[in-house]
N, C-alpha and C positions, 0 to 999 in steps of 0.2 A: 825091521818093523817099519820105520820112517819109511825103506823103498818100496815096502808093500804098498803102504796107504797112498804113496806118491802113482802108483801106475793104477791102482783103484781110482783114485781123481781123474788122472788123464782119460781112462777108459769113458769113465761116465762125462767126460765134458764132450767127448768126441761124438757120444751119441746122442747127444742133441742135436735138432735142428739148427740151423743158421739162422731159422728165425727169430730165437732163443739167444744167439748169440749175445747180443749187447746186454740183454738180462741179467747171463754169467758174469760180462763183463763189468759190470756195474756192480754186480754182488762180493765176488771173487777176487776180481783182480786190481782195480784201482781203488784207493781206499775212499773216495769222496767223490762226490757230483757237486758241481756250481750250476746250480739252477738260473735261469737268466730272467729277461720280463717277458711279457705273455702279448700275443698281437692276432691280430682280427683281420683275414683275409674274406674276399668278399669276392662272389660268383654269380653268373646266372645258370641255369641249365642247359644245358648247351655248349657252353662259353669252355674259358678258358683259367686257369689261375698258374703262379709262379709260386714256389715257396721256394724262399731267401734265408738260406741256416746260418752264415758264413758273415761274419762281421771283420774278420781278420782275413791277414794270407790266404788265399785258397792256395797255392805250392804247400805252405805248411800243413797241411791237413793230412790225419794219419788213418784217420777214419771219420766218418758222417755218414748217421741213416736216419732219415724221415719215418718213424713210426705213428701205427695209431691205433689206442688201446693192446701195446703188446705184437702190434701184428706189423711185419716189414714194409714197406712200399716201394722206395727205393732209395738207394744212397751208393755211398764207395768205401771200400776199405782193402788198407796199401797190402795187406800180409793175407787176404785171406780173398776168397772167391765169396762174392754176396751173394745169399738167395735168390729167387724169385719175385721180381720186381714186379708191379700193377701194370695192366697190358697199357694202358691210359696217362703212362707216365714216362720220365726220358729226365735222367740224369746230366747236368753239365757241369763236369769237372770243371771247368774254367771260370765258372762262375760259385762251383758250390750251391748250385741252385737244382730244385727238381720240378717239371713243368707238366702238369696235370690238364687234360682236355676233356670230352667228351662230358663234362661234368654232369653230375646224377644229384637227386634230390639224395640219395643213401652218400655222398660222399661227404655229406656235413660232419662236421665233430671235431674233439681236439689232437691234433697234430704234435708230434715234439720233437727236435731236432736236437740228435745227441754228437756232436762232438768232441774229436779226439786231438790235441794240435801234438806235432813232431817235442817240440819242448816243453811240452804241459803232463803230468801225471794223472790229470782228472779228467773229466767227462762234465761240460759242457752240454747245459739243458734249456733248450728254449721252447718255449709253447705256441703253438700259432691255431688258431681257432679258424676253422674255414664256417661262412654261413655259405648255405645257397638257395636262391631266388627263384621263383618262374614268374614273369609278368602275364596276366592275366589276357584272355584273349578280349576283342573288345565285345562288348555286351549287345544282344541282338532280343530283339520283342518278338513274340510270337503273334501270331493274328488273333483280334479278341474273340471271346465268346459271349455273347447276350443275350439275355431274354427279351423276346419283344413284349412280352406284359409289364414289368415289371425296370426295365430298361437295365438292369445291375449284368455289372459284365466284369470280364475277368482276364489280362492276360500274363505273360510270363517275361521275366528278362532273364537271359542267361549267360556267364561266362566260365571258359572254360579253361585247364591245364593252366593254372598258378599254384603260388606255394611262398608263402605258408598261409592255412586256413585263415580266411577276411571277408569281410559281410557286404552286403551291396547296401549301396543310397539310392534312393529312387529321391526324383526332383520334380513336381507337379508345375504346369503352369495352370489355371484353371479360366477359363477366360468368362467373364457372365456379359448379361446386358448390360450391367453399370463399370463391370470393374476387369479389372484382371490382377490375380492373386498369383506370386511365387512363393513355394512351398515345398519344405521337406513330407515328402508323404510318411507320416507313422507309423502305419498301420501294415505294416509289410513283415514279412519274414524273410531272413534269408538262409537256405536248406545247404550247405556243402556236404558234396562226397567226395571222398577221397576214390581216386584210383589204386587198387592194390597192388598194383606192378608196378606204376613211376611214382607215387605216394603224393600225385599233382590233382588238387583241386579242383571240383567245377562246382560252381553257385548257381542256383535258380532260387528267384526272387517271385512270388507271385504278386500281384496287381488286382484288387478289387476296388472297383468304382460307379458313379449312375451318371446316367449318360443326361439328366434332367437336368442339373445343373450347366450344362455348355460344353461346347468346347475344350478338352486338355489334353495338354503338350507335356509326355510323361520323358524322362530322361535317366538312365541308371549308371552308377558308376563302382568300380572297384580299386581302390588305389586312384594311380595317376592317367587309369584308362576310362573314357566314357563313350556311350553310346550315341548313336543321333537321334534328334528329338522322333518322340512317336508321337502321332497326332490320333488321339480316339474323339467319336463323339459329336465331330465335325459334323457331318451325315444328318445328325438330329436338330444341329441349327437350319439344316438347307432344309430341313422336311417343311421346320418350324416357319420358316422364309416363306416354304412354300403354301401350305397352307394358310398363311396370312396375303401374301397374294390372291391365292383363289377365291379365296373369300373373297375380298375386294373387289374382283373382277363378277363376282356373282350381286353380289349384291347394287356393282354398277348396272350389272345385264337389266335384273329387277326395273330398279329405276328407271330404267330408260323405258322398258317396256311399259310400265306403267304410263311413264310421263307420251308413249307414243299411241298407247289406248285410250286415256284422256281426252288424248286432239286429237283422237280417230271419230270420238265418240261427239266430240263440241263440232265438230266439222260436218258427221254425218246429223246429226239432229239440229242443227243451223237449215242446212239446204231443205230438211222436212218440213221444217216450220214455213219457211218460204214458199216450197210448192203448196201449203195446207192455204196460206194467205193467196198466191195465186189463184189457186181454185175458187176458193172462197168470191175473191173479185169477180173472176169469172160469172160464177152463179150468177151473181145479185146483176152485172151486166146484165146475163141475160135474161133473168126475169126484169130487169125495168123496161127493156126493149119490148119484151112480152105483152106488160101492161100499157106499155105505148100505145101501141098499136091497137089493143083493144082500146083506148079512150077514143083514139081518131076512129074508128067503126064508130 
């Protein structure tokens, strides 16, 4: 009876998976786990990480596998052939260590490192927590849109492929005739969507502002990246420039016109009067010569 149930167990452990393995082994055949403390590995996308199972001997080591939630990744073990390892990963016996690349925003979560040493009966449990990162691309403005009635305009700051979901700052300079104001713009939203295949990020922020007030020098940021100043608005001081110029220059024209049809007018009605007193001399000349001459008749 004992040898029955003994090749009923053998049969059923053999057809498990290997990825299963340490499961058994942990249920079944050691009577205990030493749990150990828990540690916080840190990535970017892209990048690279190392996870360190091994605190002791790495020669003493009779088994080590890097699991996550249940599922193998990679590790060694002295007696038996291990599974199938994560194509993004690479065991080093010499250090006990498993060296993870290509890293994906899906590689986050918690890790456990179970080992086995040559003179130990237990299993050896350590937790290693991996985050991973994308820095955000840096923030770029779109060209505004405005009404020319009403002068209110509108444009966009965008960045893209970060992780994890985070909001943008917009940063106003607003510049007037008397003053210039720095300022967190309030009045903003910021929209993230997630990508469904890399699970990375992009923010669009949009920007509403009037261009009657001056000048402003808009700036947005996400994290530790920011964008270069955008200058909206400008346009409408130089208009403003400009039409105070013109003016100026018309109202000079005026003036002077005026002031040069004035002395047109004092000049031509000077020489009238003069020819009129002329004349006038003249006349009475010559009627007195007139009357001369009749007295001497």
């Amino acid at each position: 009876m004992m040898a029955s149930t003994w090749s009923r167990y053998h049969f059923l452990t053999q057809r498990f998976s290997l990825d299963l393995l340490l499961s058994l082994v942990l249920t079944l055949t050691w009577p205990f786990t030493v749990t150990g403390g828990a540690a916080i590995l840190k990535g970017e996308v892209g990048g690279n990480v190392t996870f360190h199972c091994s605190g002791k001997s790495v020669k003493n080591i009779d088994l080590l596998y890097l699991q996550r939630d249940n599922v193998f990744v990679n590790g060694y073990y002295e007696s038996k052939k291990v599974p199938a390892t994560w194509n993004n990963t690479k065991f080093d016996r010499n250090t006990s260590s498993v060296f993870m690349d290509n890293l994906k925003v899906s590689h986050r979560g918690e890790y456990k490192c179970h080992i086995r040493y040559k003179d130990e009966q237990h299993i050896n449990e350590d937790s290693i927590t991996l985050s991973v990162t994308a820095k955000y691309s840096r923030p770029i403005f779109s060209p505004p849109v405005c009404s020319e009635e009403t002068q209110n305009c509108q444009t966009t700051c965008t960045s893209n492929n970060g992780y994890p979901e985070s909001s943008m700052i917009v940063q106003a300079i607003v510049t007037s005739t008397n003053e210039t104001i720095r300022q967190i713009w309030q009045h903003v939203k910021s929209v993230p969507s997630p990508n469904p295949s890399t699970s990375l990020y992009n923010i669009t922020t949009t920007v509403s502002y009037n261009c009657s007030n001056g000048e402003i020098k808009f700036s947005c940021s996400v994290g530790d990246v920011t964008s270069d100043e955008f200058s909206v608005c400008a346009h409408q001081d130089q208009r403003s420039t400009d039409i105070v110029i013109m003016t100026a220059i018309c109202i000079l024209v005026v003036v002077v016109m005026i002031a040069g049809v004035l002395c047109w007018r004092r000049r031509t009605g000077g020489s009238m009067r003069l020819e009129r007193v002329n004349t006038n001399e003249a006349v009475e000349i010559s009627l007195c010569e007139k009357n001369g001459e009749k007295e001497a008749a």
